[in-house]
N, C-alpha and C positions, 0 to 999 in steps of 0.2 A: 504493500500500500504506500501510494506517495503523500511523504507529510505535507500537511499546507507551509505555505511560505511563513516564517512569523509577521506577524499582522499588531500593528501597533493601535491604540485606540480611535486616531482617526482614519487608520485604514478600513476598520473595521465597518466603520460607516456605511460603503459604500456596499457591504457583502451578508449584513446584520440587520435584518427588518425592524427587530426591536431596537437596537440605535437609530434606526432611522425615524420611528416612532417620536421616537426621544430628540431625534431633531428637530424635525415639526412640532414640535410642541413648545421648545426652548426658541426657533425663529419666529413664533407668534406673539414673543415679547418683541418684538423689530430693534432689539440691541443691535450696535453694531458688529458684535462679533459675532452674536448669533446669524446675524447677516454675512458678513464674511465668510464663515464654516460651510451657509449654505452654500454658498457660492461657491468656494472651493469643491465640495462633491459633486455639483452639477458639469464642474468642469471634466473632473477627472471622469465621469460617467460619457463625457464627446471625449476626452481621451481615448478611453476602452473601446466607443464604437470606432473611431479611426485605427486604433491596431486590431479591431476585428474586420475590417474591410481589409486592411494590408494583408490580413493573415488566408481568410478567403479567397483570395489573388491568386496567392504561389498554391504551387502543385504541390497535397501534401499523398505522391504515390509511394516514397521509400520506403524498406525495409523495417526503418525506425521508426515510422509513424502508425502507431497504432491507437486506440482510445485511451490509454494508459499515459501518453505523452501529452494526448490531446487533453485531457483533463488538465495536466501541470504547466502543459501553456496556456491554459484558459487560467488558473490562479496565478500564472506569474505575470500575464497582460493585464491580471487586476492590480496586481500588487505594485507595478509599474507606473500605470495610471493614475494608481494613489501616489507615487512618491514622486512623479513629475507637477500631478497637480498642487503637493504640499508647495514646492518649490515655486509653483505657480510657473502658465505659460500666457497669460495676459488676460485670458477670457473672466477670470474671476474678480479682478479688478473691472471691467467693465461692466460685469453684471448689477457690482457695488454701485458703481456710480450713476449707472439709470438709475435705480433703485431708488436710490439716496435722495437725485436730483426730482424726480418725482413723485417723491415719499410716499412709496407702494411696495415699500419693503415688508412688511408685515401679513401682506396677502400673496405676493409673488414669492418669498420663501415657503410658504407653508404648501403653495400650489407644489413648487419646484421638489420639495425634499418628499412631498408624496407621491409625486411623480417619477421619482428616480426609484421606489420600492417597484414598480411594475415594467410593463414592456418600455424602452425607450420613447420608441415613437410617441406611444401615448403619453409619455409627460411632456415629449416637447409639443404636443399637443395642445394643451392645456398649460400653455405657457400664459402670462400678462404680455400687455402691451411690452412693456417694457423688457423683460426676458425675451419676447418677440424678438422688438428692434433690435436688444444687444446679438441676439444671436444672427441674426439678418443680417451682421455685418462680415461676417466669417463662412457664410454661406451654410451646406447641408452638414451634417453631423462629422463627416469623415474630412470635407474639405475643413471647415473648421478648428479642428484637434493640430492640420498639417500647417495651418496656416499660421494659428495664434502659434507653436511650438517653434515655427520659422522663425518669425518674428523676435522672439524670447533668445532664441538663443542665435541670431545672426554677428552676435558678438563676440561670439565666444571660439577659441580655436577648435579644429575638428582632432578628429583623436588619433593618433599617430599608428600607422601603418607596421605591419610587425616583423616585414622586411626591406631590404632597399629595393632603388629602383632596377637592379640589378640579379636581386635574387637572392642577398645573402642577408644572412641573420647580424643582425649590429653587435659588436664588441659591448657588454655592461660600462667602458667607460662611458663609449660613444653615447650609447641611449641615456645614462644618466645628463651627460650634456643637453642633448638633444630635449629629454624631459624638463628638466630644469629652465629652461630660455624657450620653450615653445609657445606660452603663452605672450609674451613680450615681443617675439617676432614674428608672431600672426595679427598683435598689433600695428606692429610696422606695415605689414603686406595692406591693411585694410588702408593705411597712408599713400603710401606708394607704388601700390600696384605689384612688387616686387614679390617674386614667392617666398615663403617663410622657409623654406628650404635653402633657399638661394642664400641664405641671409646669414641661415643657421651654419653654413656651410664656409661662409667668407668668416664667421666670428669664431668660426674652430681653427681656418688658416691661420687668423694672425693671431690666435692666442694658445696654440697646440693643444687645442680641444680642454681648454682653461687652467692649464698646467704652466703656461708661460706670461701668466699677466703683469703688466705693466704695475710696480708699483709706486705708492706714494714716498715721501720722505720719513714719513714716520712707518714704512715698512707695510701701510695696510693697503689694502688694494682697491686700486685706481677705476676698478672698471669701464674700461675701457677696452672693449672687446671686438672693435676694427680697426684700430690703430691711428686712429684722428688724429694729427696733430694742432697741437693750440699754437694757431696762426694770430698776428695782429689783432685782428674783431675777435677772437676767444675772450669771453668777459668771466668765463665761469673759475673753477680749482684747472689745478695742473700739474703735473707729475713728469719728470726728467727720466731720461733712460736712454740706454744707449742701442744704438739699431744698427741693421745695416742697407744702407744706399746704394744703388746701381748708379752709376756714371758711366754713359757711353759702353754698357755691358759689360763693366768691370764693380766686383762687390768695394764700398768703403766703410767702415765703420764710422759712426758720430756718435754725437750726444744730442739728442733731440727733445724739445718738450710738447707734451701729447695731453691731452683734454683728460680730465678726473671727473668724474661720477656719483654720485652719493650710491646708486644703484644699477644691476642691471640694466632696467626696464630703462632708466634716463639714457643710458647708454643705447639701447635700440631706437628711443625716442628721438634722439639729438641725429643718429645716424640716418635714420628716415625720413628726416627734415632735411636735411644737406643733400639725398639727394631725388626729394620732389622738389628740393626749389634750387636746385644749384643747375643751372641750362650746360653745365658739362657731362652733366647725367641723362639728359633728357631721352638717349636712347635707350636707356637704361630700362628706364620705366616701362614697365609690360612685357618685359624680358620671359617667356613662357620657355626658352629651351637652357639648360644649364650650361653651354659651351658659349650660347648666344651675351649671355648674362656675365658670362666672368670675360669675353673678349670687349664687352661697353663698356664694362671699369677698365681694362688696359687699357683700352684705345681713348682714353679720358684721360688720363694719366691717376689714375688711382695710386698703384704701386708703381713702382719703379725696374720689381726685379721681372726679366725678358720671359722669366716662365710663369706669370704670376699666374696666368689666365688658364693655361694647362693644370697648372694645381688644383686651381679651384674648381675646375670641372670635372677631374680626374676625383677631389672629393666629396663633391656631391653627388654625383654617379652611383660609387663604389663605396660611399660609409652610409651615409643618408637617410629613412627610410620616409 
């Protein structure tokens, strides 16, 4: 027998008649949380229907699908539903704010939380005016779920891939790199068009996959993870170090000073700035192939050294995923 998933008190909502009982009757004081809560279970209920149209979709003919599994993906599309909708994907905030603005909260929750103990249809059936309109805004139950979910989470980076583009399994340094800087250079990609790959790829060149960072005078680290240097207009910290320079395709050593960071993320930020708005980069921008992308930094003068451009497409290829 397969166990239910553990279900926490507001999961249970949506799976529990007599909480549900118990909810309608607590939304007919028209509190605002008792307002919110409905809200939230009406959501996650166009949740469940949008992953039960995806799930109807695919071919379920395998060897492995039998009613035994069907059952455990039916509690685990609930238990989903509920823990996307905790987190909320927008719908439940708009429910609030009809509600609210037409002070028809007290009769639109009690409709809504009875309406969710029977067949779907029929609760959105027996929607108000206003549960109406909000849900008219997001279309039928399954488009809804995909839309408001779009929307929620268009900010957010996607989840990393669990080989390269090449076929192989990442070294644990690399993916810890990778994991760590992925959110800050999916930030960057939503500035500059630039892929987060491309980026993650360039800030492991110049920093040997974050074992070689630039540091400050007091020995802490500068972050500074594409090697910026603090030019004239640098108004920010700065941290000295010594590199080496191509002249005329011969290496020199100096002593340079290069832009400091309170943080990663300032350091993706600042990097992403320089170059949407620096017209030496402009090719740059929308760069979709890896070799295309590391030869528009060379031929900009990014680096200096003659293979800089083979490196970095050589490791985004082959570490990447």
């Amino acid at each position: 027998m397969i166990a239910s998933p553990n279900l926490d008190q507001t999961s249970k909502l949506a799976l529990d008649t007599n909480s549900l009982n118990g909810l309608k009757n607590s939304a007919k004081a028209g509190t605002p949380a008792a307002m919110k809560e409905a809200a939230t279970q009406f959501e996650a209920m166009f949740i469940n229907m949008m992953m039960k149209s995806m799930r109807d979709a695919t071919p379920q003919e395998g060897m492995t699908d039998n009613q035994q599994t069907k059952t455990f993906t039916t509690m685990l599309d609930q238990q989903t539903s509920q823990n996307l909708a905790k987190r909320g994907v927008g719908l439940a905030d708009v429910l609030v704010r009809q509600l609210s603005a037409n002070q028809m909260g007290q009769q639109a929750l009690a409709i809504g939380a009875d309406g969710m103990g029977g067949d779907a249809a029929a609760g959105a059936g027996r929607l108000t005016p206003s549960l109406t309109n909000a849900a008219a805004m997001y279309g039928n139950g399954a488009a809804l779920g995909a839309g408001a979910a779009a929307s929620a989470t268009a900010s957010k980076a996607p989840p990393l891939p669990a080989t390269t583009e090449t076929g192989r399994i990442q070294a644990p340094h690399v993916r810890a790199f990778q994991e760590k800087l992925h959110e800050h250079a999916h930030a960057a990609e939503q500035t500059t068009g630039v892929p987060a790959k491309f980026m993650l790829g360039q800030a492991a060149l110049e920093t040997g996959w974050g074992k070689r960072m630039i540091k400050n005078a007091d020995g802490s680290n500068s972050n500074n993870l594409f090697g910026i240097k603090a030019g004239a207009g640098w108004k920010g910290k700065v941290a000295t170090a010594v590199t080496t320079e191509y002249v005329n395709g011969k290496p020199q050593t100096r002593v340079e000073k290069f832009r400091a960071y309170d943080s990663p993320a300032d350091s993706f930020r600042d990097y992403a700035n320089m170059i949407a708005k620096n017209p030496r980069y402009e090719k740059v921008i929308g760069s979709s192939d890896a070799a295309t992308f590391a030869q528009g930094l060379q031929r900009a003068g990014y680096a200096t050294d003659p293979n800089y451009a083979a490196k970095l497409t050589r490791l985004i290829k082959n570490s990447l995923a």
